[in-house]
C-alpha positions as CSV (number, residue, x, y, z in Angstrom):
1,X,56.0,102.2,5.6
2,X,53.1,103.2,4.4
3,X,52.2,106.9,2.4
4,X,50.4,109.4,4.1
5,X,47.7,108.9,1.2
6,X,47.1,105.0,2.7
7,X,47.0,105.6,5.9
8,X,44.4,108.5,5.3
9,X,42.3,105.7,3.4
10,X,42.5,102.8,6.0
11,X,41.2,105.4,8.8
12,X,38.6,106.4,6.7
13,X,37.4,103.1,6.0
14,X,38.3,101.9,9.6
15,X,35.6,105.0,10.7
16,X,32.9,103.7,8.4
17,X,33.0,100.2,9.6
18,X,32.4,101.4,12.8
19,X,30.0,103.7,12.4
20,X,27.9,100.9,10.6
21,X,28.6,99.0,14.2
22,X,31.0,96.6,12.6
23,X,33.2,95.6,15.7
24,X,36.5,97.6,16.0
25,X,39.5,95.7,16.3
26,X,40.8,96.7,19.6
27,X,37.8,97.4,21.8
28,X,38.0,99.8,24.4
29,X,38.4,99.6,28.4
30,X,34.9,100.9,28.9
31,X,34.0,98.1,26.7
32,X,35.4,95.0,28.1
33,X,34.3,96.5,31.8
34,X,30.9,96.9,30.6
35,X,31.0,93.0,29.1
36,X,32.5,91.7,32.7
37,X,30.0,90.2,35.2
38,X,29.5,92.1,38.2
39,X,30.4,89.2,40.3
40,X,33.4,87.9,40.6
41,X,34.6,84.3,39.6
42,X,35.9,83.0,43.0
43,X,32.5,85.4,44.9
44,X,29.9,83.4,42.8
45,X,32.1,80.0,43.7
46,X,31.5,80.9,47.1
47,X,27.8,81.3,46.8
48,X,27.5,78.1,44.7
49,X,29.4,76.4,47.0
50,X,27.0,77.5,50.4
51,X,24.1,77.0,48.0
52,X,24.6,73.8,46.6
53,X,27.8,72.0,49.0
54,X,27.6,73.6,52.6
């Protein structure tokens, strides 16, 4: 396990990478909801499908 003295230093530099926007290992939920379409996969089949094979 790891000393309290390492662990202080791996946050530290965990917090500077990302505040010089170097992508944080585990993203957040806000994140990956804000990277998702706002369509769904099977909703645009639909519309491709009327579109282009109905």
């Amino acid at each position: 396990m790891p000393t309290e003295f390492e662990m202080r230093r791996r946050n530290e530099k965990f917090a500077k990478d990302v505040r010089e926007g170097k992508k944080a290992t585990h993203s957040s939920r806000a994140d990956k909801l804000a990277q998702r379409s706002p369509i769904s996969a099977w909703a645009l089949g639909v519309v491709m499908f009327v579109v282009f094979g109905g």
